[in-house]
N, C-alpha and C positions, 0 to 999 in steps of 0.2 A: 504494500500500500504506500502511496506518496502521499504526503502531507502537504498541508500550504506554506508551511516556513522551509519546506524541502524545494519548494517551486520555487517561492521567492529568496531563497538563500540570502538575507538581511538587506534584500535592495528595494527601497522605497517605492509604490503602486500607484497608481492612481487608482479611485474606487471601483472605476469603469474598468478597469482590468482584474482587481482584485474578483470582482463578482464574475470575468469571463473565467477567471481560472477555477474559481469553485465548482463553476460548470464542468470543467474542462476535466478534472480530478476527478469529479462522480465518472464521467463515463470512463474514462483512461481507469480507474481504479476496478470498474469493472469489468472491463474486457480484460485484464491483470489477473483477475480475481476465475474470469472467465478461461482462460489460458490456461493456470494454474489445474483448476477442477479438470479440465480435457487432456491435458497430457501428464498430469503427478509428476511434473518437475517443478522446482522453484528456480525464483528468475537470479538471478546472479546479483550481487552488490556490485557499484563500480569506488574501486577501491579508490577514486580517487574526492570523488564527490558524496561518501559512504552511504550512497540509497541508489535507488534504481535508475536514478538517472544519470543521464551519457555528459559529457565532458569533462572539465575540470571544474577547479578551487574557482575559481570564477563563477561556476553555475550558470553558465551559457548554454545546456541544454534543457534549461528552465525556461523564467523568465528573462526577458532581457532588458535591458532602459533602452531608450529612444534613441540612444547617442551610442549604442554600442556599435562597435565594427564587428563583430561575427553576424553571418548572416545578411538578409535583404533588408532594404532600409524601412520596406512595408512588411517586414518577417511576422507570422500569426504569435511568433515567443513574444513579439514588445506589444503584444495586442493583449497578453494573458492568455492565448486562443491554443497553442502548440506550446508542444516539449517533447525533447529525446529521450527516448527510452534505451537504456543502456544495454545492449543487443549483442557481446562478440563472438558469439558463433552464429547470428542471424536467424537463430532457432525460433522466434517472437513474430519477425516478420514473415518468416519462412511458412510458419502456421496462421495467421492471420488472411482470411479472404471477403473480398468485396459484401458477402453475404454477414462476416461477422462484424466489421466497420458498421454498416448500415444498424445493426441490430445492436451498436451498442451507439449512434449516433456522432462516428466519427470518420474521417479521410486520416490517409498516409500519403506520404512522398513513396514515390515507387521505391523497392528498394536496391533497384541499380543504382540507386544514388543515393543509399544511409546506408553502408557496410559499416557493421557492428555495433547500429545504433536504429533504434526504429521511430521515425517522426511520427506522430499521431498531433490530428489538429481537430476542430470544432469548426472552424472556417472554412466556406465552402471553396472551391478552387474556379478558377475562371471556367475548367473544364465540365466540372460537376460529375466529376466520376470519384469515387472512391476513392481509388489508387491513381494519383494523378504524377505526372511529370512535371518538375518545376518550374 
């Protein structure tokens, strides 16, 4: 399970994000949790950010501020909308499909393009597909 002080690893919200991430944790915690129950494995810690989520001390696969350089300058992370899921043998993404997004009310970045990290967002994509390309 991620928590909200795990999302925002001590960086300042505006309300309007706080409440998109509360969203954004119900459903991500449940397809977690959904995961979890389907294949009797548990999800790895990343040892560098010690919870489930991908990047470093920074918490860049969290939330992110408005002025951060990782990422697009419209990225769903500075929206509260998205976050990485800490994935390195792609086991997360690899089990997740179009049918299970939808049923727990969320998109991914395809995962040619998150090795050993799985993006899951709340924001819809220009494409309106599930699994979309960036």
């Amino acid at each position: 399970m991620i928590l909200l002080e795990e999302y925002f690893n001590n960086k300042k919200a505006l309300s309007l994000h706080t409440d998109n991430a509360k969203v954004l944790l119900v459903y991500v915690n449940n397809l977690l949790t959904e995961y979890i129950r389907a294949t009797k494995k548990q999800l790895p810690i990343n040892g560098l950010t010690h919870n489930l989520i991908s990047g470093n001390l920074n918490g860049d696969g969290g939330y992110r501020l408005t002025d951060s350089k990782t990422g697009a300058k419209l990225s769903s992370h500075k929206l509260g909308k998205g976050i990485d899921i800490f994935d390195p043998k792609n086991e997360l993404d690899d089990w997740i499909t179009d049918e299970i997004l939808e049923r727990n009310y969320l998109f991914r970045e395809h995962p040619t393009h998150t090795s050993h990290w799985c993006h899951l967002t709340t924001r819809y994509p220009s494409s309106r597909k599930r699994t979309f390309f960036p």
